[in-house]
C-alpha positions as CSV (number, residue, x, y, z in Angstrom):
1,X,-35.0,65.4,38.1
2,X,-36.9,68.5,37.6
3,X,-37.5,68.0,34.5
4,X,-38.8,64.6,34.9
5,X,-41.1,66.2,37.6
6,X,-39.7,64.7,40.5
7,X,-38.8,67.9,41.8
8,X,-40.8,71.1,41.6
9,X,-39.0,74.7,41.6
10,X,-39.2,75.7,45.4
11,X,-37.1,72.2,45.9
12,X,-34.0,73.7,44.1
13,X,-32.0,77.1,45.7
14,X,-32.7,79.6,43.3
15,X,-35.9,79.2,42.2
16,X,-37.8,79.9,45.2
17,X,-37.1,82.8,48.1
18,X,-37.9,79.9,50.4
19,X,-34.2,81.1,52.4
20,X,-34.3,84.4,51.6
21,X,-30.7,83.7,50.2
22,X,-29.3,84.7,47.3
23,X,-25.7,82.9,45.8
24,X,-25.4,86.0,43.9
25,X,-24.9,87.8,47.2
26,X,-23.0,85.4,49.3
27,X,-19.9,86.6,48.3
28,X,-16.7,85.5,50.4
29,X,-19.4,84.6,53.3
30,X,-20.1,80.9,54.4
31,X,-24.1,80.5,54.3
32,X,-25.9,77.9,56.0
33,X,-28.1,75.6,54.1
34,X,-30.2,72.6,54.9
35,X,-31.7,70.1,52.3
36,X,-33.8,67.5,52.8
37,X,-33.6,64.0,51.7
38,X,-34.4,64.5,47.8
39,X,-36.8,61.5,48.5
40,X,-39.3,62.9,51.4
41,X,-42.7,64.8,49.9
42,X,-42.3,68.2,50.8
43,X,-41.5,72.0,49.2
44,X,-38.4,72.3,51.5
45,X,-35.3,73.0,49.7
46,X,-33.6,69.5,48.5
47,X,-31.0,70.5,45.7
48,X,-28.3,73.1,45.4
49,X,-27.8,74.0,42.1
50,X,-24.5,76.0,41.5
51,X,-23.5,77.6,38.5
52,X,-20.2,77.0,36.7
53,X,-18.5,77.1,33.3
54,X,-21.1,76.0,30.3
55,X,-22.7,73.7,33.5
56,X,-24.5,73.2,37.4
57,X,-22.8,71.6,39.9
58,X,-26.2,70.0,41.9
59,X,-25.6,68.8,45.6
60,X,-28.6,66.9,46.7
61,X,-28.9,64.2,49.6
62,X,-30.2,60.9,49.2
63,X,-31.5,58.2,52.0
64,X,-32.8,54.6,51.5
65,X,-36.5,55.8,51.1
66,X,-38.9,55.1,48.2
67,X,-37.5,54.7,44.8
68,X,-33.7,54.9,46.4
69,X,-34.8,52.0,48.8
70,X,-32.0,49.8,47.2
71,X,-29.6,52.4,46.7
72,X,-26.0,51.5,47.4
73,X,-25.3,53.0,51.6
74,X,-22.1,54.6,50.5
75,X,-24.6,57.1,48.1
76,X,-26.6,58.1,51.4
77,X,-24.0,58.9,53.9
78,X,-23.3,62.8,53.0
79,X,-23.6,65.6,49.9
80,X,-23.8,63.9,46.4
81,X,-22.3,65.8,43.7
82,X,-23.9,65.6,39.8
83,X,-22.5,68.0,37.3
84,X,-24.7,68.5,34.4
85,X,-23.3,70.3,30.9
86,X,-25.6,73.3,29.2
87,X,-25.8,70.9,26.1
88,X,-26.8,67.8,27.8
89,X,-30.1,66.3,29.5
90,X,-28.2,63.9,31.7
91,X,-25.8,64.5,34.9
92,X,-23.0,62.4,35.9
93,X,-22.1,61.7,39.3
94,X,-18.7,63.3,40.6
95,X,-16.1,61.7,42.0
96,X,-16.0,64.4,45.7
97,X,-12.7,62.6,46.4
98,X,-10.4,62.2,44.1
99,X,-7.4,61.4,45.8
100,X,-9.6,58.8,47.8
101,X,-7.5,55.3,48.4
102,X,-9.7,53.3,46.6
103,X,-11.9,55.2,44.0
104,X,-13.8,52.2,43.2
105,X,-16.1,52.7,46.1
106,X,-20.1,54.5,46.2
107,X,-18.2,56.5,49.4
108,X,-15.7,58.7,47.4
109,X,-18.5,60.4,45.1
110,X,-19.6,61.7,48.6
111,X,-18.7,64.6,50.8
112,X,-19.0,62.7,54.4
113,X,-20.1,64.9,57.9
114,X,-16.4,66.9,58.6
115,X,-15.3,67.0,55.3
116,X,-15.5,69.3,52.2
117,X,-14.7,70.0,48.6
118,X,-13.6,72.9,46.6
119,X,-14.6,73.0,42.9
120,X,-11.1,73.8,40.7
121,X,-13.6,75.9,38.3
122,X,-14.9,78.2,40.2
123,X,-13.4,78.0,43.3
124,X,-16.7,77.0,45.8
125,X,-16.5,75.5,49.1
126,X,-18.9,73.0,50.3
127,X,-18.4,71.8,53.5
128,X,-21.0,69.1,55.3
129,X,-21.2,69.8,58.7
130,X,-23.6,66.8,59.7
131,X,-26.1,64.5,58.1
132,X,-29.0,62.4,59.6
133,X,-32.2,61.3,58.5
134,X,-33.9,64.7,59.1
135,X,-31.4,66.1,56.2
136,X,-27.8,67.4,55.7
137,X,-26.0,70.4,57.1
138,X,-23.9,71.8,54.6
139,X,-21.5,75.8,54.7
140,X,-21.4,76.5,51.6
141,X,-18.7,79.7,50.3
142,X,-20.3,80.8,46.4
143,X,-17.1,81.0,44.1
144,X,-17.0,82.9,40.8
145,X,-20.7,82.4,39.1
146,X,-20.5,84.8,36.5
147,X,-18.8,83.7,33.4
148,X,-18.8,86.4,30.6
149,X,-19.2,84.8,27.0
150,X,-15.9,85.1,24.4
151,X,-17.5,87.5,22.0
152,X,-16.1,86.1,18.6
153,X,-15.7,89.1,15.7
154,X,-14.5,88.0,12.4
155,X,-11.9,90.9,10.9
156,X,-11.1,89.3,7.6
157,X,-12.5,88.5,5.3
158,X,-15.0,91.2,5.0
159,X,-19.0,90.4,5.5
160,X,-20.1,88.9,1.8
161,X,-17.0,87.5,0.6
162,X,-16.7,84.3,-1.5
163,X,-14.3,82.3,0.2
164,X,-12.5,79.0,-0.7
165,X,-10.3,76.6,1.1
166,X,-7.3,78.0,0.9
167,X,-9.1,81.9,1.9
168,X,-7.5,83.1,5.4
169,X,-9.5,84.2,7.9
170,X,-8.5,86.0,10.5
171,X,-10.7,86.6,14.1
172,X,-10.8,88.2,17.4
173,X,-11.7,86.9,20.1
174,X,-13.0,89.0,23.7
175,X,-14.3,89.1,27.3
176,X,-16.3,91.3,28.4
């Protein structure tokens, strides 16, 4: 969406000292955060975008206003979750409720007012507190957002070798 233009950089935490927050520094605390429908005209903060393995896990809050007008209810009753890969220019929708009874429905890729989800990757709580139509009311506990690259060193064969199928090579591979 920011890419598209929908959204411009002090709509997104991160890009804008709008909250004076930082999710670098948030630590083991819960922080506040408030985000406005993602449809109203405004610089208020709309998106979350939290960093994980090779992706963003975005949390944003849709109403039936403007373009969503006909969007399904179940989409506009709490958090919505997108997860969008380093390599791709599209998001998908996550399902916030896996376990949900019947997964089939717009309400389990929600986090409804009084519940919450934990992302397995990095371990980051969001909880919604309450939603209206002024916005949502999300806690939100930052997880681990720093993930080292594997440093890849080939050992053998040395640098300039002619290899061939049937060549070994042998590698290390590292965290920082």
């Amino acid at each position: 969406k920011e890419d598209m233009g929908w959204l411009s950089k002090c709509n997104t935490l991160g890009a804008c000292n709008v909250m004076n927050f930082s999710l670098e520094e948030s630590g083991v605390n819960y922080t506040s955060i408030f985000l406005e429908p993602l449809e109203t005209p405004s610089n208020n903060l709309k998106v979350l975008e939290i960093p994980r393995p090779n992706s963003y896990l975005y949390v944003e809050y849709r109403k039936n206003i403007g373009f969503d007008s006909t969007i399904i209810s179940g989409y506009t009753q709490g958090a919505l979750l997108h997860i969008k890969s380093a390599e791709q220019d599209q998001s998908k929708v996550l399902d916030a409720s896996p376990n949900s009874s019947d997964p089939q429905t717009a309400y389990s890729v929600v986090i409804s007012p009084g519940s919450n989800f934990t992302d397995t990757f990095t371990g980051t709580i969001i909880s919604v507190i309450s939603a209206n139509s002024d916005g949502l009311n999300l806690s939100l506990r930052l997880g681990q957002n720093y993930f080292p690259l594997t440093v890849v060193k080939v050992v053998s064969p040395p640098y300039y070798s002619i290899i061939n199928l049937k060549t070994p090579i042998i590698v290390n591979a590292s965290s920082p």
